[in-house]
Chimera marker file (.cmm) of the C-alpha trace (Angstrom):
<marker_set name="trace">
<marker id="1" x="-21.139" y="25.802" z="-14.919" r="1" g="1" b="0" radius="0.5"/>
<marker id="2" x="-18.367" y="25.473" z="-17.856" r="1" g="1" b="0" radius="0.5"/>
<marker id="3" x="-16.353" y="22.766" z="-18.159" r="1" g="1" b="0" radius="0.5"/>
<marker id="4" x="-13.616" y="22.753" z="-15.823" r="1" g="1" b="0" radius="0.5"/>
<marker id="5" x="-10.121" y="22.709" z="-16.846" r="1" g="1" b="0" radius="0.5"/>
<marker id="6" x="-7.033" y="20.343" z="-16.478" r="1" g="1" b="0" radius="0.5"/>
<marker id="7" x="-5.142" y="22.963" z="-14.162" r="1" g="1" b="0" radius="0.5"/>
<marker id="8" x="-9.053" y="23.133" z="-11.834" r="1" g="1" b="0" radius="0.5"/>
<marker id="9" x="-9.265" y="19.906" z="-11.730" r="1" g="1" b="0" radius="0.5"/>
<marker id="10" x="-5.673" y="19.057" z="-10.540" r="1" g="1" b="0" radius="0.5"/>
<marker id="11" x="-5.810" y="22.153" z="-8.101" r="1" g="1" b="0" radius="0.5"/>
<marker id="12" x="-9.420" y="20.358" z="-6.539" r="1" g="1" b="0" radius="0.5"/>
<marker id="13" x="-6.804" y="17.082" z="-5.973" r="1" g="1" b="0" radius="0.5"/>
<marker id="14" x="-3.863" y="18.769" z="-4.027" r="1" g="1" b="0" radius="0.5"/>
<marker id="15" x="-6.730" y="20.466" z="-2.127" r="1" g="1" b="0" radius="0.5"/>
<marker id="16" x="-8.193" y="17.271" z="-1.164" r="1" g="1" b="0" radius="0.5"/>
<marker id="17" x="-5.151" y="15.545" z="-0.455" r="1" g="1" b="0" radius="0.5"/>
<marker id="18" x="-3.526" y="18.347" z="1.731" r="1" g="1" b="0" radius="0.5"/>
<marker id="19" x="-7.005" y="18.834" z="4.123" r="1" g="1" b="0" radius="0.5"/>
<marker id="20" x="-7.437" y="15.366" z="3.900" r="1" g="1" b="0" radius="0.5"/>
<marker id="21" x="-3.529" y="14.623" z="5.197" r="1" g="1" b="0" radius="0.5"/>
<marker id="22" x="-4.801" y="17.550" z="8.587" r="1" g="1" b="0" radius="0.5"/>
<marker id="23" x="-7.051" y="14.430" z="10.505" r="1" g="1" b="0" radius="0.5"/>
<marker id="24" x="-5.909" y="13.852" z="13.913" r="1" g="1" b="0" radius="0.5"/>
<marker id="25" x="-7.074" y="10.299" z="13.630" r="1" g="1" b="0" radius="0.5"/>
<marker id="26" x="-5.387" y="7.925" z="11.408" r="1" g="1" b="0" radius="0.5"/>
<marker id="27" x="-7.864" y="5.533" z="10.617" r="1" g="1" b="0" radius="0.5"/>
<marker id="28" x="-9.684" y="8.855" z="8.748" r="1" g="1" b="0" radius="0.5"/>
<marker id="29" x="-6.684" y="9.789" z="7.627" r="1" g="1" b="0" radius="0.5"/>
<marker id="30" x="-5.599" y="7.427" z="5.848" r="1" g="1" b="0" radius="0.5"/>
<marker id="31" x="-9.459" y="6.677" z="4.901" r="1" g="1" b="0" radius="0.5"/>
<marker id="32" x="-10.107" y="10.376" z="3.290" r="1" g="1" b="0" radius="0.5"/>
<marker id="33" x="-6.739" y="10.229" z="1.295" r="1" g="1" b="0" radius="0.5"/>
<marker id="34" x="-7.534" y="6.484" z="-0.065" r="1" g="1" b="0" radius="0.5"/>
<marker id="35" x="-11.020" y="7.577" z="-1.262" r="1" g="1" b="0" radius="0.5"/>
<marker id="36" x="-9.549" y="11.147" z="-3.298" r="1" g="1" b="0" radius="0.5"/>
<marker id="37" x="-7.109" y="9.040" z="-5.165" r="1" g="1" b="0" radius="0.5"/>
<marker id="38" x="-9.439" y="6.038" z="-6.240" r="1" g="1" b="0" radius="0.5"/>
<marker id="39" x="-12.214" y="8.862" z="-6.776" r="1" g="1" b="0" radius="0.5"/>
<marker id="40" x="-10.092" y="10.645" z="-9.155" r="1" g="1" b="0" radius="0.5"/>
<marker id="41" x="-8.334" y="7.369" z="-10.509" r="1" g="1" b="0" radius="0.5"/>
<marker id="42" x="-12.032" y="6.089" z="-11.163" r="1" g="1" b="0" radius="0.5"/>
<marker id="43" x="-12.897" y="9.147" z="-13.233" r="1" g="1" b="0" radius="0.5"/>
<marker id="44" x="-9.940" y="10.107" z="-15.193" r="1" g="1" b="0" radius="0.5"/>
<marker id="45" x="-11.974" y="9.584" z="-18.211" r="1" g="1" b="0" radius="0.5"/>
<marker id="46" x="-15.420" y="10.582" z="-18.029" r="1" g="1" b="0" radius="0.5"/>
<marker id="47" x="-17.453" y="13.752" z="-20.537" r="1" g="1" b="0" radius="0.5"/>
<marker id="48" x="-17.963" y="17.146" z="-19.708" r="1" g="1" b="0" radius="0.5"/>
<marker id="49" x="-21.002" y="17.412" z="-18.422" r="1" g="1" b="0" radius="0.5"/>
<marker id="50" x="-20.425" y="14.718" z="-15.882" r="1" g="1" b="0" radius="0.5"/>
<marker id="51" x="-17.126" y="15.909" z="-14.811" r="1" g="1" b="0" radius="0.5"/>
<marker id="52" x="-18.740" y="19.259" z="-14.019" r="1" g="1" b="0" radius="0.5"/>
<marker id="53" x="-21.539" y="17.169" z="-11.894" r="1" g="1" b="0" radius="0.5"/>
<marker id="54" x="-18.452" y="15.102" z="-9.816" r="1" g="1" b="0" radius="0.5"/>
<marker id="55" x="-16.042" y="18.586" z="-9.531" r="1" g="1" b="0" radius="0.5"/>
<marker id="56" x="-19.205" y="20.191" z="-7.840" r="1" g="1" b="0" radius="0.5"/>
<marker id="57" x="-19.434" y="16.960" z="-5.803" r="1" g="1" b="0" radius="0.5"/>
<marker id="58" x="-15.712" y="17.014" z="-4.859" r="1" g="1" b="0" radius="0.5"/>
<marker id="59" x="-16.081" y="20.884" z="-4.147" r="1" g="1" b="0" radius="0.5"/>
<marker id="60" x="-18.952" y="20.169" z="-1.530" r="1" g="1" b="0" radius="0.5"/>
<marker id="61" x="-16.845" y="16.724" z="0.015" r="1" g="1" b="0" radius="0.5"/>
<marker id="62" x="-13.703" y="19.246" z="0.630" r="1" g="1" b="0" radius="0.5"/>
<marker id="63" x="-16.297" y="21.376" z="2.806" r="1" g="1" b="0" radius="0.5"/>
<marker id="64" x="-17.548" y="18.262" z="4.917" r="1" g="1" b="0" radius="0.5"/>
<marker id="65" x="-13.653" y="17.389" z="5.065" r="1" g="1" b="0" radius="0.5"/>
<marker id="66" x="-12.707" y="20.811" z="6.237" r="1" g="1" b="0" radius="0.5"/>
<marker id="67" x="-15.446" y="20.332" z="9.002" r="1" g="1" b="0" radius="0.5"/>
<marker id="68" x="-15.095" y="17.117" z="10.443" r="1" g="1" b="0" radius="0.5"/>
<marker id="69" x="-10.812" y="18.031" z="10.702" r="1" g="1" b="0" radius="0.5"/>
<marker id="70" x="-11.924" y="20.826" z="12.655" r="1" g="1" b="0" radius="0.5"/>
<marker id="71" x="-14.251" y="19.048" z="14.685" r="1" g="1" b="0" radius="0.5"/>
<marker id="72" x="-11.832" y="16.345" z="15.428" r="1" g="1" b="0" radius="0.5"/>
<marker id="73" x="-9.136" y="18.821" z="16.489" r="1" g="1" b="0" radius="0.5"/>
<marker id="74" x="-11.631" y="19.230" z="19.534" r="1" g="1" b="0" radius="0.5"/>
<marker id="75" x="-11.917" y="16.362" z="20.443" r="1" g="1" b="0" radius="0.5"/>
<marker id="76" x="-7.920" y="14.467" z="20.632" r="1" g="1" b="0" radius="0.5"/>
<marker id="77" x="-7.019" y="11.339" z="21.387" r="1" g="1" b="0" radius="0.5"/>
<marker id="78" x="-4.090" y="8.655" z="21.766" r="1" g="1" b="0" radius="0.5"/>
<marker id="79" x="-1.990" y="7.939" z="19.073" r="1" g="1" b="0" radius="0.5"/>
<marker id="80" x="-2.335" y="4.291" z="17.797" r="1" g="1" b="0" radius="0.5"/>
<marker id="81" x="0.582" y="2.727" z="17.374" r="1" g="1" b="0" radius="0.5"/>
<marker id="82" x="1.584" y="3.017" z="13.855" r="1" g="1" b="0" radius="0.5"/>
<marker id="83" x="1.333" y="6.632" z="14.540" r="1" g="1" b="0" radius="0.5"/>
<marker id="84" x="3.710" y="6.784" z="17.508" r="1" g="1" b="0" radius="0.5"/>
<marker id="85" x="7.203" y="8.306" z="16.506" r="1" g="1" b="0" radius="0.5"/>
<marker id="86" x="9.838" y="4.904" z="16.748" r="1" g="1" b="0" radius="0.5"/>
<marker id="87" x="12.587" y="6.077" z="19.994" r="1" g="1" b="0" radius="0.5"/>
<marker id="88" x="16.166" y="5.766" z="18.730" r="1" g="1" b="0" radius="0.5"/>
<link id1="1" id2="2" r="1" g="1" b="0" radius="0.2"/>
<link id1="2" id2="3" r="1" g="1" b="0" radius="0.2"/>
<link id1="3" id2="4" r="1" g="1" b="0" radius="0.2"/>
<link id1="4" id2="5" r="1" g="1" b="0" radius="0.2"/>
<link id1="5" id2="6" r="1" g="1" b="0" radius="0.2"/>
<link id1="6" id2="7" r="1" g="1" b="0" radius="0.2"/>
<link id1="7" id2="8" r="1" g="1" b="0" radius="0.2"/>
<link id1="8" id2="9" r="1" g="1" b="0" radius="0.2"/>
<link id1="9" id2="10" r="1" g="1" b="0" radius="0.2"/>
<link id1="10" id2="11" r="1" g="1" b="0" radius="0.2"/>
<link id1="11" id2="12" r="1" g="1" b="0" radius="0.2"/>
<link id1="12" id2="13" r="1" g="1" b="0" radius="0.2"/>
<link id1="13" id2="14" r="1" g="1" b="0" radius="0.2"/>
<link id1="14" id2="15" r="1" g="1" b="0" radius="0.2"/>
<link id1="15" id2="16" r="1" g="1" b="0" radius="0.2"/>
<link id1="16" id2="17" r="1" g="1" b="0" radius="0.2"/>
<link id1="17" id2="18" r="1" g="1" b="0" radius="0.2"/>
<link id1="18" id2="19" r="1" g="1" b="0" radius="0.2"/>
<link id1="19" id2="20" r="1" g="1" b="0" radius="0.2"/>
<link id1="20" id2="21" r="1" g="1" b="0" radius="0.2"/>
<link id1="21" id2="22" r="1" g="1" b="0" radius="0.2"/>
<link id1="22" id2="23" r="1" g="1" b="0" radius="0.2"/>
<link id1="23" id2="24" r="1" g="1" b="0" radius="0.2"/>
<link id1="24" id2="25" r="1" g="1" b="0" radius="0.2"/>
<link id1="25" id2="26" r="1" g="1" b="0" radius="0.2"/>
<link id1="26" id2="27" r="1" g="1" b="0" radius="0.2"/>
<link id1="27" id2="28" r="1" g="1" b="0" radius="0.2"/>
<link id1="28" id2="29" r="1" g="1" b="0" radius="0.2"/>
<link id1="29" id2="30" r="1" g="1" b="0" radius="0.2"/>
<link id1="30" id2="31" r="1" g="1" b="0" radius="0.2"/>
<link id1="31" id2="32" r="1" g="1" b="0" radius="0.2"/>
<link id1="32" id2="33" r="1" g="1" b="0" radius="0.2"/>
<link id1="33" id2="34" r="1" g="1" b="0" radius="0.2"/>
<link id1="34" id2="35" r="1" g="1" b="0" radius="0.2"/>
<link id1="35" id2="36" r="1" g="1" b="0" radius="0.2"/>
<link id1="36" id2="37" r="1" g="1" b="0" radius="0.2"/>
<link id1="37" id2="38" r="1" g="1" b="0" radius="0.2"/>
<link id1="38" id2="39" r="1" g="1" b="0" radius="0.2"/>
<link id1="39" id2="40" r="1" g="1" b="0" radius="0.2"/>
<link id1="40" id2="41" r="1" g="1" b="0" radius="0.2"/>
<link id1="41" id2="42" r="1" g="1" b="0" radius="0.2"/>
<link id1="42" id2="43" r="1" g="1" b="0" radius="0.2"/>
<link id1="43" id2="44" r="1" g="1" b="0" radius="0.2"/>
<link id1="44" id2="45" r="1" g="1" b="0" radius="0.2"/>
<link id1="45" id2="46" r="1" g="1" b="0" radius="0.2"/>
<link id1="46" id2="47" r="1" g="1" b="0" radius="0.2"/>
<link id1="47" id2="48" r="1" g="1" b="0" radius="0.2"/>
<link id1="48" id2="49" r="1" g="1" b="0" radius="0.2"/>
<link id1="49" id2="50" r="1" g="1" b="0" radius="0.2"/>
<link id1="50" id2="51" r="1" g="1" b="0" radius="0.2"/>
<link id1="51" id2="52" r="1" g="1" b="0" radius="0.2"/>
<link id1="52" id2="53" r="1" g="1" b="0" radius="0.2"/>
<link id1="53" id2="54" r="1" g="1" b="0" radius="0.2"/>
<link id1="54" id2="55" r="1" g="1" b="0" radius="0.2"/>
<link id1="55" id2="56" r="1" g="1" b="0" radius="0.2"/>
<link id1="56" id2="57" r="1" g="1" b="0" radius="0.2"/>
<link id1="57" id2="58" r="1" g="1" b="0" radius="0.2"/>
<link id1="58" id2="59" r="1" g="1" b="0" radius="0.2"/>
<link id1="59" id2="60" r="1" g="1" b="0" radius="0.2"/>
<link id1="60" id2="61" r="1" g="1" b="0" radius="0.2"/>
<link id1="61" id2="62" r="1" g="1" b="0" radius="0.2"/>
<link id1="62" id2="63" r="1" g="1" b="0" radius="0.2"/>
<link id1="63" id2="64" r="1" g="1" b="0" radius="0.2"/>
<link id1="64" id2="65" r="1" g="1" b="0" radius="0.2"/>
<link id1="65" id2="66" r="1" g="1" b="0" radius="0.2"/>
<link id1="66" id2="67" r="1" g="1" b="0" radius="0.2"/>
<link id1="67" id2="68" r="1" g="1" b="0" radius="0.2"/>
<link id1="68" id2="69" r="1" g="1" b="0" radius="0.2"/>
<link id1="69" id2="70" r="1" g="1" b="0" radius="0.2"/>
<link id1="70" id2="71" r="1" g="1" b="0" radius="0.2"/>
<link id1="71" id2="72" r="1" g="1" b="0" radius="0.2"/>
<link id1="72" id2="73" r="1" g="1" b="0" radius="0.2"/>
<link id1="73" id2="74" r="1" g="1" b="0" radius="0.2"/>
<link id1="74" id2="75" r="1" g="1" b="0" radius="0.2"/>
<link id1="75" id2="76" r="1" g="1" b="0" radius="0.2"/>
<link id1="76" id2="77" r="1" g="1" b="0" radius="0.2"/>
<link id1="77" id2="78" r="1" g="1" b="0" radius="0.2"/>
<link id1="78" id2="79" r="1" g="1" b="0" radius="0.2"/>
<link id1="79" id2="80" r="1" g="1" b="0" radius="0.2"/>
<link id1="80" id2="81" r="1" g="1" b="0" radius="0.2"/>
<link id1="81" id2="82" r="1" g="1" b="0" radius="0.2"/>
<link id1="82" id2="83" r="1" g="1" b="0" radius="0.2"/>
<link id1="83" id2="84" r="1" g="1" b="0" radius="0.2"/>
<link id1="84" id2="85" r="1" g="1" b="0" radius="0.2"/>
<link id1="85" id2="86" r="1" g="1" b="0" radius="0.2"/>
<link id1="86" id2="87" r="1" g="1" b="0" radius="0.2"/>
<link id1="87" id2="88" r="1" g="1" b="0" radius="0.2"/>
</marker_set>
């Protein structure tokens, strides 16, 4: 695969972060979005050739992340209570 670009890269983030942002549960939530940004953060500076290897990874984690938020709209739950909207 050629190398991937600036505009590919940032366009595999935002797609992360918005499927990642679609859990019902919180606790993935807020798992999924903590391990895009440190992912990315941890590789900001890394060759060619093994940015192509972790864009391909990052393509394939967006499909298991696209899966398990449809699987866990099946299957809802309660709300925790950070979740829960505050009654004025």
């Amino acid at each position: 695969m050629a190398s991937c670009s600036r505009a590919q890269v940032i366009s595999l983030y935002r797609m992360l972060m918005k499927e990642s942002k679609k859990f019902p549960s919180y606790n993935y939530r807020t798992y999924a979005l903590r391990r895009v940004k440190d992912g990315f953060r941890e590789n900001l500076h890394v060759d060619p050739k093994t940015l192509d290897m972790f864009i391909n990874q990052a393509r394939e984690n967006l499909a298991v992340i696209k899966r398990q938020v449809s699987i866990g709209h099946l299957y809802s739950a309660q709300k925790t209570i950070v979740e829960k909207e505050p009654h004025l």
